[in-house]
N, C-alpha and C positions, 0 to 999 in steps of 0.2 A: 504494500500500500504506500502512497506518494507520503509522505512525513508530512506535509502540508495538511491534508488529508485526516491523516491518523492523528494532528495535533488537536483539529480543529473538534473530532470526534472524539475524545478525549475531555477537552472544556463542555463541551456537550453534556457526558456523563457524568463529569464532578459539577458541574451546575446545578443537574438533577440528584445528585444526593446531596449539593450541599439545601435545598431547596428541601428537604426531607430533613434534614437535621433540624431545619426552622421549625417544620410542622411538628417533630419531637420537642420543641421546647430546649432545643442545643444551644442558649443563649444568653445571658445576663439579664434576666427580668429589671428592668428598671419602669417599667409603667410604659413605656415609647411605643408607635406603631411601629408594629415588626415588619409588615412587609417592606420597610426600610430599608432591613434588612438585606434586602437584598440587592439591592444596589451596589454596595461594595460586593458583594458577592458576585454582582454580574460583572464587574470591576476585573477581580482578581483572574474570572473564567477567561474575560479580556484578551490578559496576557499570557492564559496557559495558549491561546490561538499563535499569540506569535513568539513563541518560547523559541524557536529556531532561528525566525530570520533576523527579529529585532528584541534580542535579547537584553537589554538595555532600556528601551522601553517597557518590558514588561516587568523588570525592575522599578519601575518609579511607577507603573500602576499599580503593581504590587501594595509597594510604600504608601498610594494616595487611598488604596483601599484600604489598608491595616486600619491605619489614622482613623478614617471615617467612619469605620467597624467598632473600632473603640471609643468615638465616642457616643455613638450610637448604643452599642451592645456593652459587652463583646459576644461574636459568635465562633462559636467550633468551627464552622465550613468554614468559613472564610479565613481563619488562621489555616488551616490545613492548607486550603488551594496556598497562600501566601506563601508556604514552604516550597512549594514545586515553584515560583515562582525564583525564589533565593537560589533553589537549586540551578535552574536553567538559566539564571543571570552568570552566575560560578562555571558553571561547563561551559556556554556558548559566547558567555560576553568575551572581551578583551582577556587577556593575563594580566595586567596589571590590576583590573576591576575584579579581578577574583582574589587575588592577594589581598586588595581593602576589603573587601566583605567579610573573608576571614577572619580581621583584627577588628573591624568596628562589629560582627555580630559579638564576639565573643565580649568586648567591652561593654556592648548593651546587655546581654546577658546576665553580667556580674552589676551592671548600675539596675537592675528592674531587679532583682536580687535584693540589695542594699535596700534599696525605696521600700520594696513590700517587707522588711524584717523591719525597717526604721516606725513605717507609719504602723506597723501591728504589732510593734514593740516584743516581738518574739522571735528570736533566732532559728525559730525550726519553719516558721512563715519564709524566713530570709533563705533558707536551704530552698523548701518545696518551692517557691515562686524562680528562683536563678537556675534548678534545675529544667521548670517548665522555658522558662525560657532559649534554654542552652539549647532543647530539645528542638523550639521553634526556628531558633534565630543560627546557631550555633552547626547542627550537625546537617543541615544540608548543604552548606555550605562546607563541610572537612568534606562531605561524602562524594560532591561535585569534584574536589581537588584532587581526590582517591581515582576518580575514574578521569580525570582528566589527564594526569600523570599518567595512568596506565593507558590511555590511548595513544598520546603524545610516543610514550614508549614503543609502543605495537608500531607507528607510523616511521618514528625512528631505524629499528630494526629492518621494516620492509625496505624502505631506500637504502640503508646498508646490503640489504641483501641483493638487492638490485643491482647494487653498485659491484659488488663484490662477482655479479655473473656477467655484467660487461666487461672487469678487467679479465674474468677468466677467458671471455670470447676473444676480447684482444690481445691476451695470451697465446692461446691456439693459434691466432690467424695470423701471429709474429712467428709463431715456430713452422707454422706451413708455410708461410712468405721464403724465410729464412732455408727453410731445405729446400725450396723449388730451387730456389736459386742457386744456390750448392749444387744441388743434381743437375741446373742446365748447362753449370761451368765444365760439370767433368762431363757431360753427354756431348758436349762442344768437341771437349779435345779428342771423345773419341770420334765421331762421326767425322773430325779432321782429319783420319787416318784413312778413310776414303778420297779425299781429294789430294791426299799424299801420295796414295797407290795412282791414281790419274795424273798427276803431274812426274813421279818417275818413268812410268809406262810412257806417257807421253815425251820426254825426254829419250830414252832408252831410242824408238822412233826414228824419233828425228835424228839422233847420231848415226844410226845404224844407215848406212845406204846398201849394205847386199842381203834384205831381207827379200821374200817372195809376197807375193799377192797373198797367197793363204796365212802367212805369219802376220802379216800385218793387218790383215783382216783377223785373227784370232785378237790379235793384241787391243785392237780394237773396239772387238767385242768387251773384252773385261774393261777396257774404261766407261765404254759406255755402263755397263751394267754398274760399274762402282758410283758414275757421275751422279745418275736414275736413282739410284736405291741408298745414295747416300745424302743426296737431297730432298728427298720425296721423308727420310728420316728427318732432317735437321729440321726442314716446314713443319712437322707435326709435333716433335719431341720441346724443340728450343723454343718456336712459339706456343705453345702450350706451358713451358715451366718460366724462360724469363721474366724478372721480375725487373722494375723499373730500377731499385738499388741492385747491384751487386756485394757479393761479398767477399772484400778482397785477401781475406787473408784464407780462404779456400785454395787449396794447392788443389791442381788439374792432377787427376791417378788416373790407371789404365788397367785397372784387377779386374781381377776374372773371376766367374765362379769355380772353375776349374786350378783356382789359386788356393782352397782351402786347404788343402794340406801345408802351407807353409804360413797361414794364418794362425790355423792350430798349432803349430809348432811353436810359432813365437809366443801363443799365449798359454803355451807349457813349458817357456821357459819363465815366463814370467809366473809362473808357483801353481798355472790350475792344471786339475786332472779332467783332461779330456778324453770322451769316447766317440773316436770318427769310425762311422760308416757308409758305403756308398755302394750305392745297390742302381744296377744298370748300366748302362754303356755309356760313360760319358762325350759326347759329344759337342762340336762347334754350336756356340749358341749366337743369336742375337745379341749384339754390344750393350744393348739397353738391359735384357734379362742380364747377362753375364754382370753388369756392375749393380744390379737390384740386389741380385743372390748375394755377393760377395758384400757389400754393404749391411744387407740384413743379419747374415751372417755374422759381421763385424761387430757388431751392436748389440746383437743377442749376447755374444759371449763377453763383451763390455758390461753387458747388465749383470752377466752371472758374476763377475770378478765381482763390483760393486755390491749386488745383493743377496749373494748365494754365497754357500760354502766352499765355494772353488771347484766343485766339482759342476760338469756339463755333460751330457748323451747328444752330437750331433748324429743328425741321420740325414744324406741326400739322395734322394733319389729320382733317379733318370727316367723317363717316360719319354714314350713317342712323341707326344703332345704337351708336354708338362714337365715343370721340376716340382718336386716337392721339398721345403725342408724343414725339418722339424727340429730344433733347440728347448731337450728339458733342463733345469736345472734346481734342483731342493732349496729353499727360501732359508737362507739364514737368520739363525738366532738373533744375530748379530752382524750387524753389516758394517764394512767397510768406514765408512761415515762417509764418502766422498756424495760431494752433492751433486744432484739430478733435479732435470728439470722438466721431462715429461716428453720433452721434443723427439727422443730418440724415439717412441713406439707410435707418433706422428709419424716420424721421417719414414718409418719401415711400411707404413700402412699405404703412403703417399706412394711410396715406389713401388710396392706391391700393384695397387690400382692404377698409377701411369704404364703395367705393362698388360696391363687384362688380366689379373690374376685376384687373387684373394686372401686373408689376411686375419688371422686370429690372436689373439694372445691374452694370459691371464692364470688366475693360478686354478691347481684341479687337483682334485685327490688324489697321494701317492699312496707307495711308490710304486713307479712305474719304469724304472732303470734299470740297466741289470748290475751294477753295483751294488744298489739301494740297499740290498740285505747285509755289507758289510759297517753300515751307516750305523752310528748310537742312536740310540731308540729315542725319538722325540725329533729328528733334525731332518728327518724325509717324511712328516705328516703332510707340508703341503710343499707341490712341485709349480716352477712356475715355469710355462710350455710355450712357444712363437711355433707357428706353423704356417709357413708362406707358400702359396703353390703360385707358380708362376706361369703364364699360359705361355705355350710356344708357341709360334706362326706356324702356318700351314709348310709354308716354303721360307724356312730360317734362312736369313740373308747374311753370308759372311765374307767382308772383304780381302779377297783372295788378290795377291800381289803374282801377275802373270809374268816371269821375266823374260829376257827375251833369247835365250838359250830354250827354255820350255815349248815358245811358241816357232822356235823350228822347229 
């Protein structure tokens, strides 16, 4: 229901009961005409109407009705509505006008207190009257502050939280900027090794003057074929990853995934215990698959140095169609401490899906290694697994350097 609405329906029905309290006789009999009464009472319903929008005004109808009520009366309804009125002047008005009301109810409180023990010259009149009025004057006004703080709070929180999930988006979208760009430098230097193969070949050529029609036509072909298939790469690869900054302190590499075994080497010299398997025929891949694998690869086993017990199970395997590779390694007690920043399991998912392939990682119930049984009990409950499958082209394209002894 519209709050306008609900307010208005509201003054409505505290109208009618306060209207009901009159006909009970809710009121200080002083001889006066009662339906007087109700004036201030239509007063105060007034300002339960604009409790929302003009909560300030309904403050000083409030006040003009109390006033008029007492001297009139006094009646119940009308102190009662006059409470909702204190209330929603405290939650809707200003901050600063809820701060006064706080301190001037609670001083009136304690002076209608003093007044009624002075003039009925008993102390226990002085208790019951500064209690009734602490009740009136006093506690809608703490009560407005209680929830006013707690909402303040709640709205606090939500824009923190807000805030806190655009830095994280602008998080991610600094660490996928950042390895595009990485990966279009080194996709650069390789896909330069195609028009390197075309500009020796084509030298080679021109030097040579006792080649035949057939060699020079073979020779031919393989540049052509390198020109074609090494541009028709750059168009798709470089514009698709370059990024408007580069980053220069990116050194150009040329690994392979047919490099693993001297990857694992190095990173058993460096303390971990590694298990390489590779199951199929290895063969010539695509530049682009060849530096995914050998990157993912990279990184996998960087994570296990950093958050595992040093120990890893690679497995690659070869397909027709496909690489697959799989990186478990047991989640240490205790890690390394070296800091991480989330970009590396970005960077491997990025380069997984810039070759049509796909991309999992996360941790799973162990164990599932074939060491694991030599492990102390407690340290392979949970394994954490990267499983990259790479798709291969139909007709894998690889820069064959034809020289020109071959193409006689």
């Amino acid at each position: 229901m519209n709050p306008v609405r609900q307010d208005a329906l509201m003054a409505g029905v505290v109208f009618a009961g306060g209207l009901a309290l009159l006909a009970s006789g809710a009121y200080v009999q002083r001889g006066q005409y009662v339906p007087l009464l109700a004036v201030p009472l239509a007063v105060t319903c007034l300002g339960v109407v604009l409790r929302r929008r003009r909560p300030v005004v309904t403050l000083a109808l409030g006040v003009a009705a109390v006033v008029g009520d007492v001297l009139l009366g006094p009646s119940l309804g009308t102190i009662l509505i006059f409470t909702d009125n204190l209330y929603a002047a405290t939650l809707y008005g200003p901050r600063r006008l809820a701060t006064w009301l706080l301190g001037i109810t609670s001083v009136l409180a304690i002076v209608i207190g003093v007044i009624a023990g002075f003039v009925a010259r008993n102390w226990g009149a002085l208790a019951i009257a500064g209690v009734q009025a602490g009740l009136v004057l006093t506690t809608p006004a703490v009560t407005a502050l209680i929830i006013r703080q707690h909402r303040d709070q709640v709205i606090a929180e939500r824009a923190r939280a807000e805030q806190v999930a655009r830095l994280a988006e602008l998080d991610r979208q600094a660490a996928v900027t950042t390895e595009r760009t990485r990966m279009a430098r080194e996709l650069h230097d390789i896909i330069a090794n195609h028009f390197s193969a075309v500009a020796i070949q084509s030298a080679a050529v021109i030097a040579r003057q006792d080649l035949d029609a057939a060699s020079v036509r073979k020779v031919l072909e393989s540049i052509r074929e390198n020109s074609v298939r090494g541009m028709a790469e750059m168009r798709t690869m470089i514009g698709l990853l370059r990024a408007e900054a580069e980053d220069e302190e990116a050194e150009p590499t040329r690994h392979r995934l047919q490099d693993a075994p001297d990857l694992v080497a190095r990173s058993r010299r460096a303390g971990m215990d590694i298990d390489l398997s590779v199951s199929g025929t290895p063969h010539d891949l695509p530049p682009s698959i060849e530096l995914a694998g050998y990157r993912i690869l990279q990184e996998s086993l960087t994570n296990a140095l950093k958050h595992g017990t040093g120990r890893a199970d690679v497995s690659i395997q070869y397909k027709s169609d496909e690489v697959v590779l799989r990186i478990e390694n047991p989640c240490g007690a205790d890690s390394t401490g070296l800091p991480g920043s989330g970009a590396g399991l970005v960077g491997m998912a990025e380069r997984t899906a810039l070759v049509g392939g796909t991309f999992a990682a996360g941790p799973c119930a162990g164990p599932s290694l074939e060491w694991a049984q030599t492990q102390v009990m407690g340290e392979t409950d949970r394994l954490w697994r990267v499983v990259a499958t790479l798709a291969v082209e139909s007709q894998p394209f690889e820069a064959k350097l034809i020289s020109v002894e071959d193409a006689r």
